[in-house]
C-alpha positions as CSV (number, residue, x, y, z in Angstrom):
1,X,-3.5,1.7,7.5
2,X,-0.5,3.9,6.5
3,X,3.0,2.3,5.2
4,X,4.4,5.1,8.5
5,X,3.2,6.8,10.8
6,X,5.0,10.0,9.5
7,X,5.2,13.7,8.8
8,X,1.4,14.2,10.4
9,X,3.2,0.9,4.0
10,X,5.3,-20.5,-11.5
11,X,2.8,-17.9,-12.2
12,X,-0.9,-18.3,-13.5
13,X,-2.0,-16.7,-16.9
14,X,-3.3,-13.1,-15.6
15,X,-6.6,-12.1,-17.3
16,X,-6.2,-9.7,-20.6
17,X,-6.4,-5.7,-19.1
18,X,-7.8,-4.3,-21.8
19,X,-7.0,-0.3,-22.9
20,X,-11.2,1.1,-22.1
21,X,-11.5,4.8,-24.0
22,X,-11.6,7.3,-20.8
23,X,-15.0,8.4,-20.3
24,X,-16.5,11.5,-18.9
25,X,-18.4,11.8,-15.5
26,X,-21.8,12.7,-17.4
27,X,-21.5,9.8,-19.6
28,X,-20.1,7.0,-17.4
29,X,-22.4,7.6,-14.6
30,X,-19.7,8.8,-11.6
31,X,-21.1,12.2,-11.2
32,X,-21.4,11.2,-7.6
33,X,-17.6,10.2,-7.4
34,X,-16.8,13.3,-9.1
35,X,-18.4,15.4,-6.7
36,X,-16.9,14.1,-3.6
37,X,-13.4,14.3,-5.4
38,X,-14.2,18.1,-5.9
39,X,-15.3,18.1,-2.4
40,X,-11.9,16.9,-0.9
41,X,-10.5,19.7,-3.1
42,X,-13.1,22.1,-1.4
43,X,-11.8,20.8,2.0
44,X,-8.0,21.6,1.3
45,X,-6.9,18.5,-0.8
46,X,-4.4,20.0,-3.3
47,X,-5.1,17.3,-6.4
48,X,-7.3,14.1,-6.8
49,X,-7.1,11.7,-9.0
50,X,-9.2,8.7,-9.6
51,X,-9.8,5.5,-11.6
52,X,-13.0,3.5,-11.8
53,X,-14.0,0.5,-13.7
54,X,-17.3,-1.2,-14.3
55,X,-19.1,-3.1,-16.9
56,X,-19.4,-0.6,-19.1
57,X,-15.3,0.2,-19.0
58,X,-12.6,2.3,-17.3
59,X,-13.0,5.9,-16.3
60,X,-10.9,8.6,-15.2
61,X,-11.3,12.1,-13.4
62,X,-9.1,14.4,-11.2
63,X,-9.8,17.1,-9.4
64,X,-7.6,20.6,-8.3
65,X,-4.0,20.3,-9.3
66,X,-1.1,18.1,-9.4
67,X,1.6,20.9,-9.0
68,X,0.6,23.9,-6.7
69,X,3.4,25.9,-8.6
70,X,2.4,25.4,-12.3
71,X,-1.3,24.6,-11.9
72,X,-1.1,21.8,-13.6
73,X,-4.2,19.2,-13.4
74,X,-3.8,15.3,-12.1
75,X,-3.8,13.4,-15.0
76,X,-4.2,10.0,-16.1
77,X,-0.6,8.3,-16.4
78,X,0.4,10.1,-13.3
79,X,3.0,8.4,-11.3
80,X,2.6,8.3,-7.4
81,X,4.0,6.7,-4.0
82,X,1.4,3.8,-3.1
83,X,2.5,3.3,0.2
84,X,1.3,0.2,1.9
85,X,-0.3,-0.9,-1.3
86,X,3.2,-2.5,-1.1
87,X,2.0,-4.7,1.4
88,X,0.0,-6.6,-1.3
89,X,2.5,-6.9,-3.8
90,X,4.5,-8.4,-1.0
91,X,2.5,-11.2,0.4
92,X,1.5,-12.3,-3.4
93,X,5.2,-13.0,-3.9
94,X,5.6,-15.1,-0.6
95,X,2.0,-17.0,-1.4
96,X,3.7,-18.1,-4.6
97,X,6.6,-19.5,-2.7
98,X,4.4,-21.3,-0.8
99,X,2.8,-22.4,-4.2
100,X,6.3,-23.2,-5.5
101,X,6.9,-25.4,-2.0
102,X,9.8,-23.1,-1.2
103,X,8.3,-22.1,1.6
104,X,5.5,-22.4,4.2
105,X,3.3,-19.7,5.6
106,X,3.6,-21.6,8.7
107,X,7.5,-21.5,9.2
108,X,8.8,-20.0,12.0
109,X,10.4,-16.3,11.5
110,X,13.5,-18.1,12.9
111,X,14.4,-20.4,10.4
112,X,14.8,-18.1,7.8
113,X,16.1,-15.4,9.4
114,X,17.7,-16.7,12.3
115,X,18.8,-14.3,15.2
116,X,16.9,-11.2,13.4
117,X,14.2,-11.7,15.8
118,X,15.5,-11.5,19.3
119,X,15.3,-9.2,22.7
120,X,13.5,-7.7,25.0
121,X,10.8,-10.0,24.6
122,X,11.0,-10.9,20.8
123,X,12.0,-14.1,19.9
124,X,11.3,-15.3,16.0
125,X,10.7,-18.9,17.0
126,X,7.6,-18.0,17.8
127,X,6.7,-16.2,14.9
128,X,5.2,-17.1,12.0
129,X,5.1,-15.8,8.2
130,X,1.2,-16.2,8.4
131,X,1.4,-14.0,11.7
132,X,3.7,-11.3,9.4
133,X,1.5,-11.0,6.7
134,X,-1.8,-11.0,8.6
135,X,-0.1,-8.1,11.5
136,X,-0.7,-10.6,14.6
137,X,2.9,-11.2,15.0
138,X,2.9,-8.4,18.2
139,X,6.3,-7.0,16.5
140,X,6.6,-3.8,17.2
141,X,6.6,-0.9,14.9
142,X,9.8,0.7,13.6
143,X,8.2,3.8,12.5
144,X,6.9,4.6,15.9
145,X,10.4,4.8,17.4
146,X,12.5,8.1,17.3
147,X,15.3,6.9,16.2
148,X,13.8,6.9,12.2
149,X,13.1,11.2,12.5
150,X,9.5,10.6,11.1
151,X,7.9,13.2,13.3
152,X,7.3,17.0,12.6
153,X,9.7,19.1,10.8
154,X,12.8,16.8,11.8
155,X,11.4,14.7,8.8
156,X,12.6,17.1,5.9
157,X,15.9,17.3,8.1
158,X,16.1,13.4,7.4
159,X,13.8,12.6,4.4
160,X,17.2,11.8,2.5
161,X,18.6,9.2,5.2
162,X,19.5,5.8,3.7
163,X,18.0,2.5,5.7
164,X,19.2,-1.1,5.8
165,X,16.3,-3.3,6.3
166,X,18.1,-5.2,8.9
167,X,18.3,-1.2,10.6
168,X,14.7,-0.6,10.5
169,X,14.4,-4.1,12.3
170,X,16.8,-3.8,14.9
171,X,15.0,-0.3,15.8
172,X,11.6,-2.6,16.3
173,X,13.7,-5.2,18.5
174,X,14.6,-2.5,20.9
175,X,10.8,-2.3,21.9
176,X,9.0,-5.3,23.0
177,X,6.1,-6.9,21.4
178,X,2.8,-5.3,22.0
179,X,1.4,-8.7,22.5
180,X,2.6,-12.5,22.6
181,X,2.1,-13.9,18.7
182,X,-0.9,-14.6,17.2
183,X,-3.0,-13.5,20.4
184,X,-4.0,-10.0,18.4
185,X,-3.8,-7.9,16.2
186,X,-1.7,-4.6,15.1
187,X,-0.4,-3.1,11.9
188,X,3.2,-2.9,11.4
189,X,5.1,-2.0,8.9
190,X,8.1,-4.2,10.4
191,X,5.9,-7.5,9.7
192,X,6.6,-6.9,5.9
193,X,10.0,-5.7,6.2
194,X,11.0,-8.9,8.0
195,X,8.8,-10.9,5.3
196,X,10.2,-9.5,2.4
197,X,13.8,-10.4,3.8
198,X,12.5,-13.5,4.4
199,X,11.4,-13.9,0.4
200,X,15.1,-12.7,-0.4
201,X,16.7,-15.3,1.9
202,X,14.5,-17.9,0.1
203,X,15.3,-17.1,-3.4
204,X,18.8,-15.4,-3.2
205,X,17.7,-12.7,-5.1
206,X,16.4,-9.0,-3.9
207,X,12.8,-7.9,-2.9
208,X,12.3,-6.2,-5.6
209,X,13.8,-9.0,-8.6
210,X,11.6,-11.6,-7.6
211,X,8.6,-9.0,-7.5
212,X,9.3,-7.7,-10.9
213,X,10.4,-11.0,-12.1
214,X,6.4,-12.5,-10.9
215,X,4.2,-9.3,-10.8
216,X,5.5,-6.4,-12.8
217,X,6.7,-7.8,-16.0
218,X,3.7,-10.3,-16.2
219,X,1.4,-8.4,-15.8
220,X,2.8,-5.0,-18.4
221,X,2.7,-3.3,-15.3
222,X,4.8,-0.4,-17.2
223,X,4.6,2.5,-14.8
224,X,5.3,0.7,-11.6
225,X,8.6,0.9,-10.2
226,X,10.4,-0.4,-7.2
227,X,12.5,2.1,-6.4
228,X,15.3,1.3,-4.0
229,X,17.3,4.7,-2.6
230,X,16.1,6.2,-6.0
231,X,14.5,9.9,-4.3
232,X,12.5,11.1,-7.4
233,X,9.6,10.3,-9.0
234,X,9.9,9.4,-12.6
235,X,7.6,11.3,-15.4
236,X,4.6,12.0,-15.5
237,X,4.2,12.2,-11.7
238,X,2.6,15.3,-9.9
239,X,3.7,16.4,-6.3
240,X,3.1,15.8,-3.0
241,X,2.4,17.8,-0.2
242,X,1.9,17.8,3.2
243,X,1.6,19.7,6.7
244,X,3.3,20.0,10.7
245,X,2.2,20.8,13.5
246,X,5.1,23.8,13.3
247,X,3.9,24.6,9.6
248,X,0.3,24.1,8.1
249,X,1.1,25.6,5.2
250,X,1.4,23.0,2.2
251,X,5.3,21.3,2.0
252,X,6.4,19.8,-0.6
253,X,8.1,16.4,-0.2
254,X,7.5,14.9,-3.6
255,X,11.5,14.0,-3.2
256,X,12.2,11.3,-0.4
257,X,14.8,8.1,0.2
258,X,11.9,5.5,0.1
259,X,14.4,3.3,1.3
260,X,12.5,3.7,5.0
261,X,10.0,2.2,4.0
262,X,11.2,-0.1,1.8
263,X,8.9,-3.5,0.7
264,X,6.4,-2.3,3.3
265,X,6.0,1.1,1.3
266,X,7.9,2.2,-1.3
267,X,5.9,1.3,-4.6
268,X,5.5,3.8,-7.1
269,X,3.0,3.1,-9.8
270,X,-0.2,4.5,-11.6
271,X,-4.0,4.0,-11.1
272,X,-4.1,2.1,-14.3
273,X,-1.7,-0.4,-13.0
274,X,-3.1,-0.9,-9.5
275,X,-6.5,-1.4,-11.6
276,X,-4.2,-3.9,-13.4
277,X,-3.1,-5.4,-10.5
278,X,-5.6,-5.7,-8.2
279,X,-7.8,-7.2,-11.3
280,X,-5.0,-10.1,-11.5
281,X,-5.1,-10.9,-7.9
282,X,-8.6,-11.3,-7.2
283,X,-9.3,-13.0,-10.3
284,X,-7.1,-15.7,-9.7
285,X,-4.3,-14.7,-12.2
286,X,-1.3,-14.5,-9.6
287,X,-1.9,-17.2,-7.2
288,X,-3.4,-20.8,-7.3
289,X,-7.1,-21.3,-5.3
290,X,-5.7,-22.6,-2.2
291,X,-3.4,-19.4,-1.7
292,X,-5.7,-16.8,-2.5
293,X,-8.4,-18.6,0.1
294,X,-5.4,-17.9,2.4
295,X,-4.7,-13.9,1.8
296,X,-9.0,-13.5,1.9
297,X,-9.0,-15.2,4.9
298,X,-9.5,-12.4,7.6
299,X,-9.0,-11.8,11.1
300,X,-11.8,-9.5,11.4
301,X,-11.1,-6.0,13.1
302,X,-13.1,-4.0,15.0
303,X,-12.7,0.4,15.7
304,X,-10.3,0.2,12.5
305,X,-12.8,2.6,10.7
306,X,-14.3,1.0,7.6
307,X,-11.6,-1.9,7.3
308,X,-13.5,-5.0,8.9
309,X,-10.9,-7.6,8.1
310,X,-7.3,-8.0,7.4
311,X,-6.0,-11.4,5.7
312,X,-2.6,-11.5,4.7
313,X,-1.8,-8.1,2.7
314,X,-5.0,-7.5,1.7
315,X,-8.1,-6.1,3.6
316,X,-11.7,-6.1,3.9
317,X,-13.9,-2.5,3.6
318,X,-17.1,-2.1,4.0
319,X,-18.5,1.3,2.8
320,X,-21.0,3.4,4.3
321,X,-24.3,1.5,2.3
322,X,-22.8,-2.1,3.3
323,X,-21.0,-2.7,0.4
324,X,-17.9,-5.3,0.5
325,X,-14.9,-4.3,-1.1
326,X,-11.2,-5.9,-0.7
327,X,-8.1,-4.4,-1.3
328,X,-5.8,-1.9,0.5
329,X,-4.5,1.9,1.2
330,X,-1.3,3.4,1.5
331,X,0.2,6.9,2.7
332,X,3.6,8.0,3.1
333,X,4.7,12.0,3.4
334,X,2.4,13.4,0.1
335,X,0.4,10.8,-0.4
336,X,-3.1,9.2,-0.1
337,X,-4.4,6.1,-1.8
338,X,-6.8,3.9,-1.9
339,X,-7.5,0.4,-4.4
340,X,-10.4,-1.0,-4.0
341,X,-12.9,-4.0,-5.5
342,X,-15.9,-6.0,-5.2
343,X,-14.3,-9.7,-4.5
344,X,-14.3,-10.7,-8.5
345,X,-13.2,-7.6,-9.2
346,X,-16.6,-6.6,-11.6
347,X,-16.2,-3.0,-10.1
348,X,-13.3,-1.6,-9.3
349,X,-11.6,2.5,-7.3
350,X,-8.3,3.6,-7.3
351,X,-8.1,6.9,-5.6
352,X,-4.9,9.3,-5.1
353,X,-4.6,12.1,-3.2
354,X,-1.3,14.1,-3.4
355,X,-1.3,15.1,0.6
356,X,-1.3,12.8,3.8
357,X,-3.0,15.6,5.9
358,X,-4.5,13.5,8.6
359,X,-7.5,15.7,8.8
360,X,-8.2,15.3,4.8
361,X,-6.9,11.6,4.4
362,X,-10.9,10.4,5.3
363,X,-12.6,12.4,2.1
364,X,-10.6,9.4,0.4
365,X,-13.3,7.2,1.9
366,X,-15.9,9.5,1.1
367,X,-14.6,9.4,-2.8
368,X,-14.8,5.5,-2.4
369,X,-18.7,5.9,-0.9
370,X,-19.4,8.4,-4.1
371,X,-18.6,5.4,-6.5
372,X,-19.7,2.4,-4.8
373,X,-22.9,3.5,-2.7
């Protein structure tokens, strides 16, 4: 579940985060994690970095390097793109409209974006939010479509290119649905486009205000950052590399216009904060009972790897010894990663690799395995 398919996605007192000393692999007991994060730099990864948290604290590691050119190691407070970790930060902000009574997650697509969904077989009346944020809205997705350059080398030729949100939509409505809503189910990255317009028609105020405003600044998150048409990643932050079909070789595309991706993918943050956050979600501390039953309520999925259920923005994962996680991954150009934790959060893995090489991205899962099996 990538943000793209490219270049190869009144608040509640949040529970205290705590600043655990970082512990060593011998000591904490992750040798296993540390040993498939040296693997996946055995098998080509560039740099690895990961974060896991238990009952006896937080630990960090890396693996290889964060810079190819300077040699430089992953480290801690690195910056990175999450990618459809975005997705998350999304549907928390629409669940707490629906807490608020602004909103329903059963309101047609229509009535707050009226006309956006229309043609060749789409029509919004028929869409609901729930159906956005849970991918069984049959909408198409923009990413797939030519017209955004996200394919091969053509991407660096366009990796600058500024995008409307209302652009990335009206390249999805020029395909019809893959299916009639809420009769399957297929990721998107136009579903959270269309629902984070939908939380800026509600409020009046941009995407990325009301998701500080509720998320970020509530919770310290102090190394995430929405960034809008802003191309660079601020410091510390490593870089990211990835490969064509015309080029194997490593390329460096640290520098993007996130703006293609924008709610459904453009996050930047830190493995501390994505600890942060994902702690404060499942524990309660961003929405109210009844909407959080909502976003863990899954369809389940089936030949979708290790993901066995999707609610809304968040997903169920299951490792390879049974274990249940929730949470989600991203990947844009550069960048792997993957949050996830048990359902009360007790244990916890955030893992960042800095390429989106299709044939490395699964050692992330093997990196998740090491620390939960």
């Amino acid at each position: 579940m990538a943000a793209a398919a490219l270049a190869g996605a009144a608040l509640l007192t949040p529970p205290p985060a705590g600043a655990a000393p970082v512990r060593t692999a011998a000591v904490s007991g992750h040798g296993r994690t540390r040993a498939a994060m040296d693997a996946a730099v055995g098998a080509g990864v560039p740099g690895v970095l990961a974060r896991a948290r238990d009952a006896d604290g937080a630990w960090s590691g890396s693996a290889g390097v964060a810079d190819m050119r300077t040699g430089r190691p992953p480290g801690p407070a690195d910056r990175f793109r999450a990618g459809s970790i975005s997705k998350t930060f999304v549907a928390t902000v629409v669940l707490q409209l629906e807490h608020e009574g602004r909103l329903s997650v059963d309101d047609t697509v229509e009535k707050w974006l009226p006309g956006v969904v229309r043609g060749n077989g789409n029509d919004g009346r028929k869409v609901t939010l729930r159906q956005l944020l849970g991918h069984t809205s049959g909408i198409f997705e923009y990413a797939h479509d030519p017209a955004v350059h996200g394919r091969g080398e053509e991407y660096l030729e366009h990796r600058y290119d500024t995008w409307e949100p209302r652009q990335l939509v009206a390249v999805a409505m020029k395909h019809a649905p893959y299916f009639a809503p809420g009769t399957g189910w297929r990721y998107a990255n136009t579903n959270y486009v269309l629902a984070a317009m939908v939380v800026e028609r509600a409020t009046g105020h941009p995407y990325g205000t009301e998701a500080r405003r509720r998320i970020v600044e509530p919770l310290g998150l102090r190394s995430t950052v929405l960034p809008g048409t802003d191309s660079g990643l601020p410091a510390p932050a490593g870089r990211a590399y990835t490969a064509f079909p015309e080029d194997p070789g490593p390329t460096d595309v640290t520098e993007i216009d996130p703006s293609l991706f924008w709610a459904a993918g453009d996050l930047v943050t830190s493995a501390a904060d994505l600890d942060r956050f994902y702690s404060a979600l499942l524990r309660g501390g961003l929405l109210p009972p009844a909407q959080l039953r909502e976003m863990t309520t899954v369809r389940p999925l089936t030949g979708v790897g290790s993901f066995t259920g999707y609610g809304l923005g968040l997903a169920r994962y299951r490792t390879s010894c049974g274990k249940e996680l929730w949470g989600h991954d991203g990947s844009v150009p550069g960048t792997q990663v993957m949050a996830f934790a048990t359902r009360a959060a007790e244990r916890l893995l955030v893992t960042y690799f800095n390429t989106n090489v299709f044939l490395l991205t699964p050692r992330a899962g093997d990196v998740v395995d090491a620390e939960f099996c």
